[in-house]
N, C-alpha and C positions, 0 to 999 in steps of 0.2 A: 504494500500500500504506500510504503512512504515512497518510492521512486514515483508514481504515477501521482501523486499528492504534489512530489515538488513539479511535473511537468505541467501539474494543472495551473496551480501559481503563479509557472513563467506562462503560460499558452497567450495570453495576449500580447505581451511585450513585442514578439515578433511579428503579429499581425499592425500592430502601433508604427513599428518601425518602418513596415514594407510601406506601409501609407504615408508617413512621413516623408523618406526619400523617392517612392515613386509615385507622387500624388497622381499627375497625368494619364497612369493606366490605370489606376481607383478610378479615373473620371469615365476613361474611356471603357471601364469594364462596367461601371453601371451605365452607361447605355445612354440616349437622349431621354427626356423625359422623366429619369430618376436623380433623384438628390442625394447625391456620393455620404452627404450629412446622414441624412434618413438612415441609407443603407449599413452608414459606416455604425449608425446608431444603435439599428438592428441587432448587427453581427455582434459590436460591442456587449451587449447586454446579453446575449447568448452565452460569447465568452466569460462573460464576469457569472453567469451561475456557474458555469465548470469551475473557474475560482473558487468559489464560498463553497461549491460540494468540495472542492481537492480540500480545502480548510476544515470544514466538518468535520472528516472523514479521520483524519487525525486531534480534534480537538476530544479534549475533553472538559464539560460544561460544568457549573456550580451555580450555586447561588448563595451568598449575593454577590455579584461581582467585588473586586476591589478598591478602596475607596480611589485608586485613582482614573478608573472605568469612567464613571461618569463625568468630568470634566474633559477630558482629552476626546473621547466620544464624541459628547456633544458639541464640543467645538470644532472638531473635523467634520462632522455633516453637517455642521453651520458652515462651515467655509464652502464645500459643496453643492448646497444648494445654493449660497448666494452667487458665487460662480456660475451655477448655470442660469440664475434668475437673470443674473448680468449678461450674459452673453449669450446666452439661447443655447438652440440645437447647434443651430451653425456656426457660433462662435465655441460653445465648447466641442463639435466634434470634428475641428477642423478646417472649418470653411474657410480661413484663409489660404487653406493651402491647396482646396478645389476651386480656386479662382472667384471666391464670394468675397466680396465689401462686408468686412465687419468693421464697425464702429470702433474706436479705443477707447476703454472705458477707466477712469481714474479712481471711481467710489471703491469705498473698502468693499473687500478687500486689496484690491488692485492697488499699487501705491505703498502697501504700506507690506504687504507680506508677498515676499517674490514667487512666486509659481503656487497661489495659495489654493486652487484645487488640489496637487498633488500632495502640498502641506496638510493639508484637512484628510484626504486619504490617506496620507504616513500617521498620523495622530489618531484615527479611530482604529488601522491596525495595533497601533501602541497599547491602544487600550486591550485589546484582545491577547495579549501577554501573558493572563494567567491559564488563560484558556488554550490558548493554541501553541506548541513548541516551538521557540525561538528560531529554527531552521526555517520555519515558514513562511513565518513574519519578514523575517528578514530578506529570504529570496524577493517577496514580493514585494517590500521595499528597495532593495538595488534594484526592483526592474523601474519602479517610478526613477530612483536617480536616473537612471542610464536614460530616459527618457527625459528628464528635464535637460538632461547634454545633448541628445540629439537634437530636441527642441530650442534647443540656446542658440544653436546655431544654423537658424531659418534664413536662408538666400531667397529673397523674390525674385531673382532669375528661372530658380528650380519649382514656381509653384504652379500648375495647373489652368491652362488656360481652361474656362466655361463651355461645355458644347452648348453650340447655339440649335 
């Protein structure tokens, strides 16, 4: 179990990245008429149960959690939904890089915490600490780092011209 546990952890990082560097065939593999966003949103949240089941599957659960559970928790899915309040579908799945106008947005948390979606999902893995074995956490953590580096260094040369 734990070999297929840690591949379910990394499984999306590599699909994050393919789309990151080759936006242009995401565009052109979802087709006219589909939204790379949509699709890429789909697939994403497909991926993320195979996460939480690879996590389960080796967690083991208690109650009550630990007192540091609930602040780290809910400040990570506060960063996450305000993220995505702020930038939408197509700002949070990409859209700059499928040839969409997204707006720049400065309100918190934008401005004050650097990459604070993936900060907010490092924080509420944090929390699951007592629960799940450090190996997993962690995997799944370096794959956000490795993805805030690939994302740090976004070329508007390399992104995705729009099919008309």
């Amino acid at each position: 179990m734990g070999l297929w546990a840690c591949l379910g952890v990394i499984s999306p990082f590599p699909f994050y990245y393919f789309l990151w560097t080759h936006s242009q065939t995401w565009v052109d593999l979802c087709g006219k008429g589909r939204d790379p966003c949509k699709v890429m949103a789909i697939v994403s949240h497909f991926i993320k149960l195979l996460q939480f089941i690879s996590l389960l599957s080796v967690s083991t659960l208690s109650w009550p959690p630990p007192f540091y559970f609930w602040p780290l928790f809910i400040f990570g899915q506060f960063l996450n939904f305000r993220v995505y309040q702020l930038l939408g579908e197509a700002g949070t799945y990409y859209g700059v890089r499928f040839g969409k106008t997204i707006p720049w947005v400065t309100e918190f948390p934008f401005g004050v915490i650097r990459d604070p979606q993936y900060v907010g999902s490092i924080l509420s893995l944090l929390a699951c600490l007592s629960w799940v074995p450090f190996l997993y956490i962690s995997l799944w953590v370096l794959g956000y780092v490795f993805m805030i580096q690939v994302e740090s260094k976004e070329d508007p040369v390399t992104r995705a011209k729009p099919l008309a």
